[in-house]
C-alpha angles and dihedrals in degrees: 000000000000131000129267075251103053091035099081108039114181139326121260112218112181136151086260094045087047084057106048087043086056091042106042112000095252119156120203126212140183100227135177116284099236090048117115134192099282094044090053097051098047081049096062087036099061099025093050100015090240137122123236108209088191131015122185119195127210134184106222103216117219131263134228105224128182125231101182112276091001126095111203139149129233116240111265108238136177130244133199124203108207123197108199127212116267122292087012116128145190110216085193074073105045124089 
């Protein structure tokens, strides 16, 4: 079971997460593997003070890449998409 403090990650800020957060508000996060739902959510709450109405969890498969000559495979990771209560915001997020 992982700490308030291993639970969240880091943020991941893409062009698609940049979109969804324009769009709906939704924030995206590399979390711990073992976290669930509820971990996640006392983790937000107490790291950032806000509160997340829904949280959906994914697990991210790994990839194979090439390196030249050399076959491997990316780690596989979980994300988790947050959707804050209204007028709650991230400033990791903001411009």
């Amino acid at each position: 079971m992982p700490s308030v403090l291993e639970t969240i990650v880091r943020p991941v800020v893409t062009e698609k997460s940049s979109a969804a957060y324009q769009l709906r508000k939704e924030y995206a996060f590399e979390v711990h593997p073992e976290a669930n739902k509820y971990q996640i959510r006392e983790a937000l709450k107490q790291l950032f003070g806000v509160t997340a109405t829904s949280v959906r969890t994914m697990q991210m498969r790994r990839d194979q890449v090439v390196r030249g000559r050399t076959k491997g495979l990316t780690a596989r990771w979980k994300k988790a998409i947050v959707t804050l209560k209204d007028g709650e915001t991230l400033p990791v997020f903001e411009g």
